[in-house]
C-alpha positions, 0 to 999 in steps of 0.5 A: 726642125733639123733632121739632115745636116752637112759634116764636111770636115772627116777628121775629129782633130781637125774639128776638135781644133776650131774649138779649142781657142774658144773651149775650155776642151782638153786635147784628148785622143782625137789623132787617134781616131779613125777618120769620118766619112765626108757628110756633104747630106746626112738624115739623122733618121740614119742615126749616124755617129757624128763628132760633138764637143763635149767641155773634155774633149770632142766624141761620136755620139749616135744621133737619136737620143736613147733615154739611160732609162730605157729598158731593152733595145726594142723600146731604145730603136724606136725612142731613138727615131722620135728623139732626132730633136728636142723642142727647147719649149718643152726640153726641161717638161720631157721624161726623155729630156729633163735630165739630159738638158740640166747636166748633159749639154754638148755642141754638134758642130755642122758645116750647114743644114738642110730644110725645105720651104714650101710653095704651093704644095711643092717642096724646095730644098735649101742649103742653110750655112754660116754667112763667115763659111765656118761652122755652126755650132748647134746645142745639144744634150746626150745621155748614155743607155747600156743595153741589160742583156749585152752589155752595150753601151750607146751615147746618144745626142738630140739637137734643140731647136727654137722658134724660126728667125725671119729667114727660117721663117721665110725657109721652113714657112709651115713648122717655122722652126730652127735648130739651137745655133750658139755663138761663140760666147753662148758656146762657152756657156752651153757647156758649163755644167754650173748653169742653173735652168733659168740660164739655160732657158735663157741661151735657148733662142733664135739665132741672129739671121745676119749672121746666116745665109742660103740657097736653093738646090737641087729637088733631088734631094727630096727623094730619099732613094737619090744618093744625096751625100754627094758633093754636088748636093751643095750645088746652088740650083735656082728655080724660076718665079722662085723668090731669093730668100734674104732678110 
């Protein structure tokens, strides 16, 4: 799954920019926006407001998708921590989903992410990042819910993940999942609104592992209490009798 990702860019436009020489993106309002914090480690289940890529320009959308059929704000809070992640298997069969996968599809772009292997019952973290040091692009869907009696409008974003690849495999070895990575083409694709399901179902697929890397760090991170958004999260730290995880 993918529940804890790293942002460390804190400026809309900069990270509109490494997309716009791909993207069919307008430049929009970006400059215009507050700056973000640095999100060195960042859990969705804070449902932070994160910078993704629309194909008209980029936005903050609130991590944990809210169904626009949802009925009142209580129903919404609590779909919202169940809806961090979208299972690509599944994504076109789920009430809260099959909309959202056909017309609503953005891009989530992250410096890395975050997942935790286990060996012998002892939980350790890995930083999971772009072998280049760029950007992962992950996919993902969004839909917009209005609160009926205030008023309030709320985008909400979900991320997709796949089967795990070997490394992912290796990493998050008791689910073996991952989260949707796009390439650069796939990227171009993910955002067009003409996609049939066939062409979408065909996008959603382990991303190569060649083209990732990871490491160890530290197990304070485990802890939710730590104030993990901190610089030094990203620290590699290597555990003895531990194996390098490389394919």
């Amino acid at each position: 799954m993918c529940f804890t990702v790293a942002l460390i860019r804190n400026n809309k436009l900069v990270t509109a920019e490494s997309y716009y020489n791909e993207l069919p993106v307008k430049h929009g309002n970006e400059s215009t926006d507050p700056q973000l914090p640095e999100y060195y480690f960042i859990s969705g289940f804070s449902h932070p407001a994160l910078p993704t890529m629309k194909s008209d320009g980029i936005f903050l959308f609130e991590w944990g998708l809210i169904p626009s059929w949802v009925k009142d704000i209580q129903t919404a809070t609590e779909i919202s921590s169940k809806t961090l992640n979208a299972m690509g298997e599944t994504v076109f069969e789920k009430s809260s989903f099959k909309k959202s996968i056909i017309s609503q599809r953005c891009l989530l772009p992250v410096s890395g992410f975050y997942e935790w292997r286990d060996v012998n019952g002892v939980k350790y973290p890995y930083f999971i990042h772009p072998a280049d040091n760029e950007m992962f692009s992950l996919g993902a869907i969004y839909d917009t819910w209005i609160d009926r009696k205030t008023g309030e409008i709320k985008n909400t974003f979900s991320i997709l993940t796949t089967s795990a690849n070997r490394m992912m495999e290796k990493i998050h070895n008791l689910k073996k999942r991952m989260p949707l990575i796009l390439t650069p083409s796939d990227q171009i694709k993910w955002l067009d609104s003409e996609l049939k399901p066939q062409q979408i179902n065909e996008l959603i697929k382990p991303f190569p592992e060649s083209d990732m890397t990871a490491y160890t760090i530290s197990r304070r991170a485990n802890n939710a209490k730590n104030n993990r958004n901190v610089p030094e999260i990203l620290e590699k730290v290597e555990y003895p009798g531990l194996d390098w995880i490389r394919c």
